[in-house]
TIVEXPA-131828 format. One record per residue (C-alpha): x, y, z; residue number from 1. Coordinates in steps of 0.25 Angstrom, whole numbers, plus 5000, padded with zeros to 4 digits. Layout:
N
      u      v      w   fivex
      X      Y      Z     NUM
...
REM end
This chain:
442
      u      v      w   fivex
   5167   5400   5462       1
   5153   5402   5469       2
   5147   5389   5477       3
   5136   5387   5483       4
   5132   5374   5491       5
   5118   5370   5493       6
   5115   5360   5503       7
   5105   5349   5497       8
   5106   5339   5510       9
   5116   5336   5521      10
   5126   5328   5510      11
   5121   5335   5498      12
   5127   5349   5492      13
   5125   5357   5479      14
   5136   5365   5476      15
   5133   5377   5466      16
   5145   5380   5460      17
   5149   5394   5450      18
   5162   5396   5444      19
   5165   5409   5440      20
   5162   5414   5426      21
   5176   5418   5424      22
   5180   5404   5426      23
   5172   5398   5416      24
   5173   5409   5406      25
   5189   5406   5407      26
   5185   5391   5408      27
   5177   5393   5394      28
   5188   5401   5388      29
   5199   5392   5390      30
   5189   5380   5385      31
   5186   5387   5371      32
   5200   5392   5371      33
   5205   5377   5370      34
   5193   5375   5361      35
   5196   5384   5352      36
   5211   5378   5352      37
   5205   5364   5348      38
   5194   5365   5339      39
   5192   5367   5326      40
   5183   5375   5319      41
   5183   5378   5304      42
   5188   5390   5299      43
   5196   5393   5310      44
   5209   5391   5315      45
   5212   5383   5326      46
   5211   5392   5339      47
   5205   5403   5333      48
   5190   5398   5332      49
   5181   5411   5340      50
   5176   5410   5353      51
   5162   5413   5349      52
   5162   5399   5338      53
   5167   5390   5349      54
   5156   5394   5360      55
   5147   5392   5349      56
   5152   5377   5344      57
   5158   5372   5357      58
   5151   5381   5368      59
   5143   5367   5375      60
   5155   5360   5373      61
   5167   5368   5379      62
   5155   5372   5391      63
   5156   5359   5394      64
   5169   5357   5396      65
   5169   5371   5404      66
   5161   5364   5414      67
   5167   5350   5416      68
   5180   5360   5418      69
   5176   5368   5429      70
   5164   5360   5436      71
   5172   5350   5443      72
   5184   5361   5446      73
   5173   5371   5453      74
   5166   5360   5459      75
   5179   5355   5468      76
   5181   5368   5467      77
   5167   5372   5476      78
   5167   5359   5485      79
   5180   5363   5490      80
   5175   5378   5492      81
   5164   5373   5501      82
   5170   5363   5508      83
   5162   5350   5502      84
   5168   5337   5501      85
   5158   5330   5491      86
   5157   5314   5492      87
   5155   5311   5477      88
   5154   5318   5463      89
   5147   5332   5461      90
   5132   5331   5455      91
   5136   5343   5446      92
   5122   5350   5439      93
   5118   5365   5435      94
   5130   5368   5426      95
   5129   5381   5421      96
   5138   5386   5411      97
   5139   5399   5403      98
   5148   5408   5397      99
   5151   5421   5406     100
   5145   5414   5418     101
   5149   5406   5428     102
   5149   5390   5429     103
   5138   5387   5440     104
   5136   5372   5442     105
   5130   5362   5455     106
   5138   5352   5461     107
   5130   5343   5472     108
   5137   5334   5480     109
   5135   5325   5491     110
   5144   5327   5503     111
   5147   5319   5516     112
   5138   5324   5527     113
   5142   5331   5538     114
   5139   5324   5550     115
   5143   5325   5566     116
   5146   5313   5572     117
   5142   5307   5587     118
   5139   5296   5596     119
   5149   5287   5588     120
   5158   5284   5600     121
   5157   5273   5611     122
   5146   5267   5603     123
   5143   5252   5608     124
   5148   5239   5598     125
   5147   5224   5602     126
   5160   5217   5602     127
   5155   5200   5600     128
   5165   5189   5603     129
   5170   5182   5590     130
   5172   5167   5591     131
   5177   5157   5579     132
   5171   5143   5581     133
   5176   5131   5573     134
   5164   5133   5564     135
   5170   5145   5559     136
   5183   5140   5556     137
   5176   5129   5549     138
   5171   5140   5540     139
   5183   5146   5536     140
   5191   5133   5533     141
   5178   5131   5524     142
   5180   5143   5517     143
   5194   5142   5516     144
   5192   5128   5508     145
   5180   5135   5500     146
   5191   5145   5496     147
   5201   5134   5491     148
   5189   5126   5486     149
   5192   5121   5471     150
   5180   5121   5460     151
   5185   5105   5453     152
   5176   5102   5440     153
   5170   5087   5443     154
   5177   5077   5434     155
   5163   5070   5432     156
   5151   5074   5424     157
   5146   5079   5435     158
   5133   5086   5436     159
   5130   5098   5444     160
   5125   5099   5459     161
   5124   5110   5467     162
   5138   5116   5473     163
   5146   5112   5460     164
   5152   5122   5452     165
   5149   5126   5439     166
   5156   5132   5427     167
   5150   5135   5416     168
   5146   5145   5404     169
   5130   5150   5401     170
   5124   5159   5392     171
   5110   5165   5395     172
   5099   5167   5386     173
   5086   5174   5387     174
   5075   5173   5376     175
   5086   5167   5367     176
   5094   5179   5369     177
   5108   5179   5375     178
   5107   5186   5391     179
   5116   5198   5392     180
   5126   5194   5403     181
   5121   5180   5404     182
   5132   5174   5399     183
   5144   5169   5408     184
   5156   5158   5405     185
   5164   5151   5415     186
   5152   5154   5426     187
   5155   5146   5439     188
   5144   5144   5446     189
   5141   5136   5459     190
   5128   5127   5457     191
   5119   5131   5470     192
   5126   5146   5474     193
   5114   5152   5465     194
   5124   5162   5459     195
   5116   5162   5446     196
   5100   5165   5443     197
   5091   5156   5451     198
   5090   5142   5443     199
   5103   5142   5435     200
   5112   5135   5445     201
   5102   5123   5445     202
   5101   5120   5430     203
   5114   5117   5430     204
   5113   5107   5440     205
   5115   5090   5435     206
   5122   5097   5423     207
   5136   5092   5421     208
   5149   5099   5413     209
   5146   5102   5399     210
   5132   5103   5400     211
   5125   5114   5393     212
   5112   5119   5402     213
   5102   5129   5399     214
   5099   5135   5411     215
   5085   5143   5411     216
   5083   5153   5423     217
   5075   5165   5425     218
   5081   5178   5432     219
   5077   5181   5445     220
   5065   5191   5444     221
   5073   5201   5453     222
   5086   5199   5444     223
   5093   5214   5442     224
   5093   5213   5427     225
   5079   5217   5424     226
   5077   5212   5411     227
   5081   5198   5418     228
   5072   5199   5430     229
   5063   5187   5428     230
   5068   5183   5415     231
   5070   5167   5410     232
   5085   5165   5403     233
   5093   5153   5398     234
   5106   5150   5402     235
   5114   5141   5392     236
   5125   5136   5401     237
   5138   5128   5397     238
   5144   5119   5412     239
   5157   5120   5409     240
   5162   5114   5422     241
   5156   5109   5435     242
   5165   5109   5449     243
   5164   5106   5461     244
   5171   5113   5474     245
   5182   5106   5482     246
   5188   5108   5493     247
   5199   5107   5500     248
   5201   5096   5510     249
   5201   5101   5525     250
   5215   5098   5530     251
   5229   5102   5534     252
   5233   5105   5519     253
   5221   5114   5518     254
   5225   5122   5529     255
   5241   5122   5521     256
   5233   5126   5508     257
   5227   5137   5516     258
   5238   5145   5522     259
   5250   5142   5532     260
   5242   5133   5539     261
   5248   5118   5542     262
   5235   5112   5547     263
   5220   5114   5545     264
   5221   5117   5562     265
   5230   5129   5559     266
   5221   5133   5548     267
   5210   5131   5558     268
   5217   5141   5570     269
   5219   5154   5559     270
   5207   5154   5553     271
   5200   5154   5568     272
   5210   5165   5571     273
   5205   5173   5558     274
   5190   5171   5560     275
   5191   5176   5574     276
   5201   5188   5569     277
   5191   5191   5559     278
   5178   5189   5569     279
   5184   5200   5576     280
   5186   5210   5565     281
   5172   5209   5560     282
   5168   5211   5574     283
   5176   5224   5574     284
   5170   5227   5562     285
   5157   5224   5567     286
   5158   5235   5578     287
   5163   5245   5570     288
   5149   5242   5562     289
   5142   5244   5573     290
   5149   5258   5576     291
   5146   5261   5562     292
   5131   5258   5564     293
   5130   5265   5577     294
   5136   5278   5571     295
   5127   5277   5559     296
   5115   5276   5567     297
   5119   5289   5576     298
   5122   5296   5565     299
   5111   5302   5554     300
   5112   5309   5542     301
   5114   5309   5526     302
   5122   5304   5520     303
   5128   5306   5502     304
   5118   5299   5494     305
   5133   5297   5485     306
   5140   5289   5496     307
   5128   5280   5499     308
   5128   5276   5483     309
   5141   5274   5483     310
   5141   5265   5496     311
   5129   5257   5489     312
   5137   5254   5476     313
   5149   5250   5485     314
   5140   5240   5494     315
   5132   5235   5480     316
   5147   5234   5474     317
   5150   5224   5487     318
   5138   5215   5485     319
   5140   5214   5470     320
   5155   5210   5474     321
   5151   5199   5485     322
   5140   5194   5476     323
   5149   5191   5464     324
   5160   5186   5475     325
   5148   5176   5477     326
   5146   5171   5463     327
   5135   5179   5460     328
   5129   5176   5445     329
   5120   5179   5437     330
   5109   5186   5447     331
   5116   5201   5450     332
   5110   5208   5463     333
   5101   5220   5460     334
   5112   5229   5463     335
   5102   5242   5465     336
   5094   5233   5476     337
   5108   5232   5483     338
   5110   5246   5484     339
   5097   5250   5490     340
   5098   5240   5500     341
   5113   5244   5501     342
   5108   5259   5503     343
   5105   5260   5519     344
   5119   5251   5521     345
   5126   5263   5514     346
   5121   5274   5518     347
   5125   5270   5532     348
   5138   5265   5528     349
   5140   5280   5522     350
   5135   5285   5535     351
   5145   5278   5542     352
   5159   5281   5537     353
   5152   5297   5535     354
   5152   5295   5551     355
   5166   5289   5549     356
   5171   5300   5544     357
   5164   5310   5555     358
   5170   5303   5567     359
   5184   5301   5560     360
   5185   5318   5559     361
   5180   5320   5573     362
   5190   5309   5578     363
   5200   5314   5571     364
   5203   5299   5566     365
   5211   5300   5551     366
   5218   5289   5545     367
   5234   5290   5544     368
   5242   5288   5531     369
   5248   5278   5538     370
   5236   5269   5544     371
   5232   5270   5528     372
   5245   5264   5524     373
   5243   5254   5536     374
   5229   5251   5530     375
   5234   5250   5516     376
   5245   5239   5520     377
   5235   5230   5529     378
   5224   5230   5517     379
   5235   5228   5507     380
   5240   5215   5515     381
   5227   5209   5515     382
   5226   5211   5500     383
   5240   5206   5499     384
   5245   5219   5492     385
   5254   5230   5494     386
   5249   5243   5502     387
   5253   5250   5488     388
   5245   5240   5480     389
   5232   5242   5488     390
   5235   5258   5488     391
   5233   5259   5474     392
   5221   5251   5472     393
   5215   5258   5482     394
   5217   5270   5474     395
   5214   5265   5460     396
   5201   5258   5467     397
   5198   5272   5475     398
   5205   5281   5470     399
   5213   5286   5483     400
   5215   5281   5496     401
   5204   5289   5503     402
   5191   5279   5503     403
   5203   5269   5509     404
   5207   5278   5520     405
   5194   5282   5523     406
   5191   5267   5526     407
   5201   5267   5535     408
   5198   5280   5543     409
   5183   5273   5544     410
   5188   5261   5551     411
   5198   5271   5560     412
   5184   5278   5565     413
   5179   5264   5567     414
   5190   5260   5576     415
   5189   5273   5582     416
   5175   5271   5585     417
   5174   5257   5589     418
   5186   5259   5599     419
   5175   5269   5607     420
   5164   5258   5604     421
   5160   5252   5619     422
   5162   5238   5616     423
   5150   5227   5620     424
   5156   5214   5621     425
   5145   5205   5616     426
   5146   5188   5617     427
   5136   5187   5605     428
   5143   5180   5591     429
   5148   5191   5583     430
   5141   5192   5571     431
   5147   5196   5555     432
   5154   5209   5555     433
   5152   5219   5543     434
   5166   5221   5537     435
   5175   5233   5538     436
   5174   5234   5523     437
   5158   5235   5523     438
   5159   5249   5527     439
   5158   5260   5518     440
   5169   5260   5506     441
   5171   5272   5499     442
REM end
C-alpha cells in the first residue's frame, strides 16, 4: 500500500491512499465468485454463469461493494502506517476503481494539534474568603419548602390571578387550519412565568375551571419557525383545573419531613455547614478556571474545526436541557443563534483540555485503574447506584470508558497545576464559580 500525506493546515491532513492492483483484482475475484454462486441468470446453471456476462450485468454493483470492503480496511490500515491519530471520521473523496489497476482514494481528516506547552506553572490565582450569612440559610430553607410545595386545585369557582397554576388542554389554529405542533393536553402552566408566546398567559386570567377561552396571539417576529415569525394564531383552550402552590409550614415537623432532623435549629446548623462546604468547592473550581484561562491566553494555535462543532452541539444540547428544566413552551430558542454565540466559549474550551492533555504527557501524570474504580464508586454513591450499574451506562451512553477517564486525567493536571499556583489571599466576597462539569465533555 502507497500513502502519501499532504498537509492542508497545522490540524488538517489528506492522506492519498493506493491499494495494490493484486489486492483488488483478488477483491473483485472473490466478489463475482460469490455472485456468480447466488445469482441467477437464465439459461444457466447456478454457478456457471461466465465471467464476461456478470461484469456486464453487475459490473457498478459488485465495484461498489469492492470499495466499501477495502476502503475503510486500507484507511486504518494508512493512518496506523503514518503515525496519525484522526479525531473524527475520514472525509473519503477520489475513488478510483478499475479493473487491472489499483484502488486509489483521499482520506482527509483533522487531527489534534501538535503543540509545546510553557509558562503553565506558578501562575497566580486569588483565594477569597467564603462566608454564610443567616440570609443564605434563609434561601435554602425556602428552596427546600419550594421543593416540597404541593400544587391543591382551589375548591371555589375561582378565577385566575397571576402566580396560580393552570392545567389545561388547547388547540391552535391559524387561518382556520389546524397548527402543526400546536396542540398540547394536560399543559401545566404557571400564569406570570411567560413560558408561552407573549399574551397567552394573560387571557386566561378572570377565567375560572371549565371555561373554554379563545386565546389570539401573534408569534414573536424573531420566532425560529419562519413560517410563524410575525404571524396571528388562535388558541382554542379548554382550563381543566386551576391550583395554587402550598406550602409547608416552617417548624419542627418540617425539618422531620426533611431528613434526620429533630428541629428546624438542626436543620438550620447543616445546611449552613453545606453552603460553606459547597462555597469552597466552587472556589476551588473557580481557580482552576482561572488556571485554565491563563494557560489558554499563553498558548496560540489551531485548533479541529470537528471538535469545536462538536463542543457547540454539547453546549446548545445544555441550554436546551435547562430551558426545558424551566418550563420552557411554546417559543423554542433559535438554536443556530446559540451556537454562534457558543462558538468562541468552545473553541477555548477545546484549547484547554488540548493543553490538558500536553502538560499531562510531559508530567507524566496518568490515571490509575484503581483511582478509576475510586471515581466510579464516589459518582455511583451520589447517583445512589452501584459502581457496576454506572459502568455500564457509561458505556451504553459512550461507548467505553475513555471520555470518562479522560475526565478524570483533566482534573488530575488541574490539581497538579493549582498546587504550583502562588495563592493570593484576597478579602473580597467570592463571587459564582463555573462548575467542574462546565468544562469540556467529550
Amino acid at each position: 500500500m502507497k500513502v502519501t500525506v499532504e498537509e492542508i493546515n497545522p490540524v488538517k491532513r489528506a492522506l492519498k491512499i493506493e491499494v495494490p492492483s493484486n489486492i483488488v483484482s483478488r477483491a473483485l475475484d472473490d466478489a463475482y465468485e460469490d455472485l456468480r454462486r447466488r445469482v441467477k441468470i437464465p439459461g444457466f446453471r447456478p454457478g456457471k454463469a461466465p465471467l464476461t456476462l456478470l461484469e456486464q450485468r453487475f459490473s457498478q454493483d459488485v465495484t461498489a461493494d469492492v470499495i466499501r470492503q477495502l476502503v475503510p480496511d486500507y484507511y486504518q490500515q494508512a493512518v496506523r502506517q503514518v503515525g496519525l491519530a484522526p479525531v473524527e471520521a475520514p472525509t473519503i473523496e477520489k475513488v478510483e476503481l478499475k479493473k487491472d489497476n489499483p484502488l486509489s482514494f483521499t482520506a482527509t481528516v483533522e487531527i489534534k494539534p501538535t503543540i509545546q506547552v510553557h509558562d503553565y506553572l506558578g501562575l497566580s490565582v486569588i483565594r477569597r474568603k467564603h462566608s454564610v450569612g443567616e440570609e443564605d440559610v434563609e434561601k435554602a430553607i425556602e428552596h427546600l419548602r419550594e421543593q416540597m410545595a404541593q400544587l391543591t386545585a382551589y375548591e371555589d369557582d375561582h378565577p385566575i390571578v397571576e402566580q396560580d397554576f393552570v392545567l389545561m388542554d388547547f388547540i391552535g389554529y391559524r387561518e382556520g387550519k389546524p397548527l402543526e405542533g400546536g396542540k398540547a393536553e394536560g399543559q401545566l402552566v404557571q400564569i406570570g412565568s411567560k413560558t408561552l408566546i407573549p399574551g397567552f398567559e394573560e387571557q386566561l386570567a378572570g377565567h375560572r375551571k371549565g371555561d373554554q377561552v379563545k386565546v389570539d396571539v401573534t408569534f414573536p417576529a424573531d420566532y425560529t419557525k419562519k413560517d410563524l415569525a410575525g404571524q396571528p394564531v388562535a388558541f382554542q383552550v379548554i382550563i381543566r383545573e386551576v391550583k395554587k402552590k402550598v406550602l409547608p409550614g416552617l417548624d419542627d415537623s418540617f425539618a422531620q419531613d426533611v431528613g434526620a432532623f429533630k428541629t428546624l435549629e438542626e436543620l438550620k446548623t447543616k445546611l449552613h455547614q453545606e453552603i460553606l462546604e459547597r462555597l469552597q468547592r466552587e472556589g476551588v473550581q473557580t481557580q482552576k478556571q482561572e488556571i485554565m484561562d491563563q494557560i489558554v491566553a499563553r498558548h496560540d494555535f489551531e485548533v479541529p474545526r470537528s471538535l469545536v462543532q462538536r463542543e457547540m452541539e454539547i453546549l446548545t444540547a445544555r441550554a436546551e436541557q435547562r430551558r426545558r428544566q424551566a418550563g420552557g413552551g411554546l417559543s423554542p430558542p433559535d438554536s443556530e443563534k446559540e451556537r454562534r454565540e457558543y462558538e468562541p466559549l468552545a473553541k477555548a474550551r477545546v484549547k484547554g483540555w488540548i493543553l490538558l492533555e500536553a502538560i499531562a504527557k510531559k508530567e507524566g501524570i496518568e490515571v490509575r485503574e484503581e483511582e478509576v474504580q475510586q471515581a466510579l464508586e464516589r459518582m455511583a454513591k451520589e447517583m445512589r447506584m452501584t459502581a457496576a450499574q454506572l459502568k455500564q451506562l457509561l458505556l451504553k451512553r459512550e461507548g467505553s470508558l475513555e471520555p470518562f477517564k479522560e475526565s478524570l486525567l483533566e482534573e488530575k493536571v488541574l490539581d497538579f497545576l493549582l498546587s504550583k499556583a502562588v495563592i493570593e489571599e484576597s478579602d473580597e466576597p467570592a463571587g459564582r464559580a463555573r462548575a467542574a462539569q462546565d468544562r469540556p465533555a467529550r
